[in-house]
C-alpha positions in Angstrom: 100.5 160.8 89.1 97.2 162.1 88.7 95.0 159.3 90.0 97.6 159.2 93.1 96.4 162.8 93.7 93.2 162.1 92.9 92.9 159.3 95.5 94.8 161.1 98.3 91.8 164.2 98.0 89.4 161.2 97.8 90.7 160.0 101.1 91.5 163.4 102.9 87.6 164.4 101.6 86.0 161.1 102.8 88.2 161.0 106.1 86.7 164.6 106.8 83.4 163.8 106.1 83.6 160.6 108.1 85.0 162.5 111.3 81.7 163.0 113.3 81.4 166.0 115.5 79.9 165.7 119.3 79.5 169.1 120.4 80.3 169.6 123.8 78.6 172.7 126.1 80.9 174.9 128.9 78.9 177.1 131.1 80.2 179.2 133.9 81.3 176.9 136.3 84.9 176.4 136.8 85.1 172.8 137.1 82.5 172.4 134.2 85.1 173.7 131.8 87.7 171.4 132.3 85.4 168.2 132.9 83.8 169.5 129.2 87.7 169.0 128.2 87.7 165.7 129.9 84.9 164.2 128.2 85.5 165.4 125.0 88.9 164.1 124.8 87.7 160.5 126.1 85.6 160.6 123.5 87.6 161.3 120.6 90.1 158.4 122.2 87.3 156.1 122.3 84.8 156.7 119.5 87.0 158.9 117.1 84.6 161.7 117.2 85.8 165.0 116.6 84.8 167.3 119.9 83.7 170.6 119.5 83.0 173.1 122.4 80.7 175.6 122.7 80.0 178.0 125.6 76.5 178.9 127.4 74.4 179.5 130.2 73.1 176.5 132.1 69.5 177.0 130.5 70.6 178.1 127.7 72.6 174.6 127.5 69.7 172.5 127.6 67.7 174.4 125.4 70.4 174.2 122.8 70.3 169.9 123.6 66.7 170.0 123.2 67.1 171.9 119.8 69.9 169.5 118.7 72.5 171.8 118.8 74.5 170.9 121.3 75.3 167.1 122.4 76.8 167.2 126.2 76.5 169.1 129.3 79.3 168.1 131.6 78.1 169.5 135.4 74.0 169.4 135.5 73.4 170.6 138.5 70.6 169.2 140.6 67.9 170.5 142.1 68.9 173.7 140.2 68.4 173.0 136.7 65.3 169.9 137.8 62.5 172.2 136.3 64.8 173.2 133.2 65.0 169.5 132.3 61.8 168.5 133.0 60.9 171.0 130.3 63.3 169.7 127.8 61.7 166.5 128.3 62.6 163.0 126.5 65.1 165.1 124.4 67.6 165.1 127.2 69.1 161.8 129.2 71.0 162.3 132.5 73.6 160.3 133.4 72.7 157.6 136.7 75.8 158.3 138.2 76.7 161.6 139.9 78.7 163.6 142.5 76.9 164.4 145.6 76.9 168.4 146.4 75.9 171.1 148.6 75.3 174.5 148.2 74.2 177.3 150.8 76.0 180.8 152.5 79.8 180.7 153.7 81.3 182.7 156.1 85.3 183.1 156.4 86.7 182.1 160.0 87.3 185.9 160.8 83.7 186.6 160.2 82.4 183.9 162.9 85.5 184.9 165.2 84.9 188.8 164.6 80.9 188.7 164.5 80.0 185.8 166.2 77.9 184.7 163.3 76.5 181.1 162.9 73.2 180.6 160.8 72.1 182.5 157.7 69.3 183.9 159.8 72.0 186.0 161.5 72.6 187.8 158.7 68.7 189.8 159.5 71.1 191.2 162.8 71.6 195.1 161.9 74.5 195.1 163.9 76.1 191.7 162.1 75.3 192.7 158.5 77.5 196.1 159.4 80.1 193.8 159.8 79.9 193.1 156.0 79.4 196.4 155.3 82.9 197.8 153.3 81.4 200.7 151.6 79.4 202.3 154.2 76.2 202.3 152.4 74.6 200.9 155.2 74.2 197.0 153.8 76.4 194.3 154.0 77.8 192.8 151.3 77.0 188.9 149.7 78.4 187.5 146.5 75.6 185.3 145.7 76.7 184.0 142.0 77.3 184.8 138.4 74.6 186.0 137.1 74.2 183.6 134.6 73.7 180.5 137.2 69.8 179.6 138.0 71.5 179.1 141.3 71.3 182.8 141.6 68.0 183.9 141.2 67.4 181.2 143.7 69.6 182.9 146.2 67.7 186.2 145.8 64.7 184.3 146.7 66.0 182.9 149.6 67.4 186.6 150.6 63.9 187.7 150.3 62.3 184.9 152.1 65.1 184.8 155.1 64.8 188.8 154.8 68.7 189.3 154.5 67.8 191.1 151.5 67.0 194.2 153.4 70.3 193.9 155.4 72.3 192.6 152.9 73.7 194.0 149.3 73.1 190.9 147.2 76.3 190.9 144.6 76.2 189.6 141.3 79.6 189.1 139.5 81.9 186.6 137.6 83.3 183.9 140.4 86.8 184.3 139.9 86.2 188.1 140.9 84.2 186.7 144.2 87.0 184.3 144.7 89.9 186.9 144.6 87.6 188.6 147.0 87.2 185.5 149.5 91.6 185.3 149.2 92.1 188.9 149.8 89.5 189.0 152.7 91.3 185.8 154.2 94.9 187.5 153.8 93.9 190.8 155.7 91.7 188.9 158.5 88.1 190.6 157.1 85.1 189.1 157.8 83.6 187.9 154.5 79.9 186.2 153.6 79.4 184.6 150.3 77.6 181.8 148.5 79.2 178.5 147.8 78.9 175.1 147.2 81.1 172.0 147.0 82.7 170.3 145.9 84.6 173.5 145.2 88.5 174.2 145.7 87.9 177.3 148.2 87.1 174.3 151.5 90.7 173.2 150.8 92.4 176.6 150.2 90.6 178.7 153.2 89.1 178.0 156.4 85.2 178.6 155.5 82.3 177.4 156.7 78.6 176.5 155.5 76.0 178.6 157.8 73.5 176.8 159.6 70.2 176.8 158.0 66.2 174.6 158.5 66.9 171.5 157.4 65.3 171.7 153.3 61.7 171.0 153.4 60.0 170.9 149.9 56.7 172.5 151.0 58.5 175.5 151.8 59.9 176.3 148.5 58.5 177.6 145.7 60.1 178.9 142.7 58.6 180.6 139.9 60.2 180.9 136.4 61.2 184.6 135.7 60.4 184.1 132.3 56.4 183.6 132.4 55.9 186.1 135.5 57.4 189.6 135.7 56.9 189.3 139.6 58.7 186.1 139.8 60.4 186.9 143.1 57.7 188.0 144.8 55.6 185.2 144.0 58.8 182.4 144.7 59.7 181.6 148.0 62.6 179.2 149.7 62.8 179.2 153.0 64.9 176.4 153.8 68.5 174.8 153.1 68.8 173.6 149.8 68.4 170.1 148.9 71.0 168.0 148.6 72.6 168.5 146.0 74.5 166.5 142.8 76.0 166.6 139.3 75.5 164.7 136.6 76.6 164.5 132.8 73.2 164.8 130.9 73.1 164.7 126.8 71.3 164.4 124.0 69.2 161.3 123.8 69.1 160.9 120.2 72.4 160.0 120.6 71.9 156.7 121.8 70.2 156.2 118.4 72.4 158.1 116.4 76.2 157.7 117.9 74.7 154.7 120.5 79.0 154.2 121.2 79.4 157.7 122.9 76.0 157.6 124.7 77.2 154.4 126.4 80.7 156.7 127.4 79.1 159.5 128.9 77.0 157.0 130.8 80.0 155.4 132.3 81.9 158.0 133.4 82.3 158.6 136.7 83.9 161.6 138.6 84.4 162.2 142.5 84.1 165.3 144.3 88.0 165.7 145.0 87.9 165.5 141.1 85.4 168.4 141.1 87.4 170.2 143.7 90.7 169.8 142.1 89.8 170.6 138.4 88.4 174.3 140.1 91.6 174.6 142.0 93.9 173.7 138.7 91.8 176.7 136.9 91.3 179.6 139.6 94.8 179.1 141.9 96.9 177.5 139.5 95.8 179.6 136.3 95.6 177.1 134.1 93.8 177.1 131.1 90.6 174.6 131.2 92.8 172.3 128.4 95.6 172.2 130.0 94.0 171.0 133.2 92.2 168.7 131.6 95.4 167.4 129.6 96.9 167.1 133.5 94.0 165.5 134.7 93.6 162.3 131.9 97.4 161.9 132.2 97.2 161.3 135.8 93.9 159.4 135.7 94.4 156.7 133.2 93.8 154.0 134.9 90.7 155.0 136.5 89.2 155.8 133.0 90.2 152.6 131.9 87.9 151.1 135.0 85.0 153.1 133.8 84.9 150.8 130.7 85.7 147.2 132.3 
């Protein structure tokens, strides 16, 4: 009886010790956390790896990968985070396949119907930015991200170099706040201005559009890292649309050495933008929690995974 219980611990310790963690990063994004569910679950199907999620900031993220303590990063966004991995060098791989985005300055339908309002330019217009203007300070007001998203200090940049920022109130604040803001602004007919990007739910819930901007042109940007200048944005510029966008799952590149099964996953896998777009909808409209979205999603989706590794 003894050496039975002796040999079951044996088991449960060595089956314990043989279940390998992959530690998988959520940042702020909405999608990002239920794509992180995603993959970790289609790993631990596949490999038998034991995921593990940790939450952090999009640099942060990458400087945790480059460190070795963190394995995945579900949404990289690019150009946003380019410089970021370019830093972290060999020690992060990013995925070849991707979802094409955009990113850049929405306006709600009653804004253009109300205010006329068509380019991001528009927004210099005294008289347009009062249109944005709900608590009589005398600025309008623009969501331009959480302020943990590189994507943000960007945006003040371009403020500055459009010079919105002098007619505009530049809001930082979680999304799902700005979000609730967008629906309530839609509901009572109020003009409304805020960043965005897609793939993103809000283009099938609402009637919003992208303002016109100059087409990107590289040689007018120029973005300087807040952390090795204190007068970052006055010596960063961007005065241009963004580039074209995309997403991509990037990881750690020992692990094509060390766990060589899951790197060759997370370089198969392959989402769409309605994928994006309806893992943000499942978690901001519908209120799920990221797991349960991502339970939904694989359960719907199982054949498609099962094409990623034909």
């Amino acid at each position: 009886m003894g050496a039975l219980v002796l040999m079951a611990l044996i088991t449960c310790s060595t089956g314990v010790a043989a279940a390998q963690e992959i530690v998988v990063g959520i940042t702020a994004w909405p999608s990002a956390k239920v794509s992180a569910y995603v993959i970790g679950q289609v790993l631990a199907e596949r490999t038998g790896v034991t995921p593990v999620y940790v939450e952090r900031g999009s640099v942060g993220l990458l400087t945790s990968i480059a460190r070795g303590d963190i394995d995945v990063y579900p949404e990289l966004w690019s150009p946003n985070l380019d410089a970021a991995v370019s830093r972290a060098g060999a020690a992060v791989t990013v995925s070849t396949r991707s979802v094409t985005g955009k990113q850049g300055i929405c306006a709600t339908r009653a804004a253009i119907d109300q205010t006329g309002i068509k380019a991001v330019s528009d927004l210099t217009n005294p008289d347009i930015a009062a249109a944005f203007d709900s608590d009589d300070d005398g600025r309008g007001e623009l969501w331009i991200g959480d302020a943990s998203w590189f994507s943000t200090q960007v945006e003040r940049v371009r403020a500055r170099s459009a010079g919105y920022d002098q007619t505009m109130q530049l809001l930082q604040a979680p999304e799902d706040m700005a979000m609730a803001a967008v629906d309530a602004s839609v509901a009572l007919a109020q003009p409304l201005v805020f960043y965005c990007y897609s793939p993103h739910h809000v283009f099938v819930l609402h009637d919003v559009v992208m303002l016109a901007e100059p087409a990107f042109d590289a040689a007018a940007w120029q973005l300087v890292a807040p952390a090795g200048d204190p007068d970052w944005l006055e010596h960063s510029r961007a005065e241009t649309a963004w580039d074209v966008s995309s997403l991509s799952i990037a990881f750690a590149t020992r692990l094509k050495t060390e766990l060589p099964a899951v790197a060759d996953i997370l370089g198969r896998i392959q989402f769409e933008a309605e994928d994006i777009a309806g893992m943000s909808y499942v978690l901001q409209v519908e209120r799920k929690s990221p797991e349960a979205a991502a339970h939904e999603w694989l359960a719907e989706h199982r054949a498609r995974i099962d094409g990623w590794f034909e």
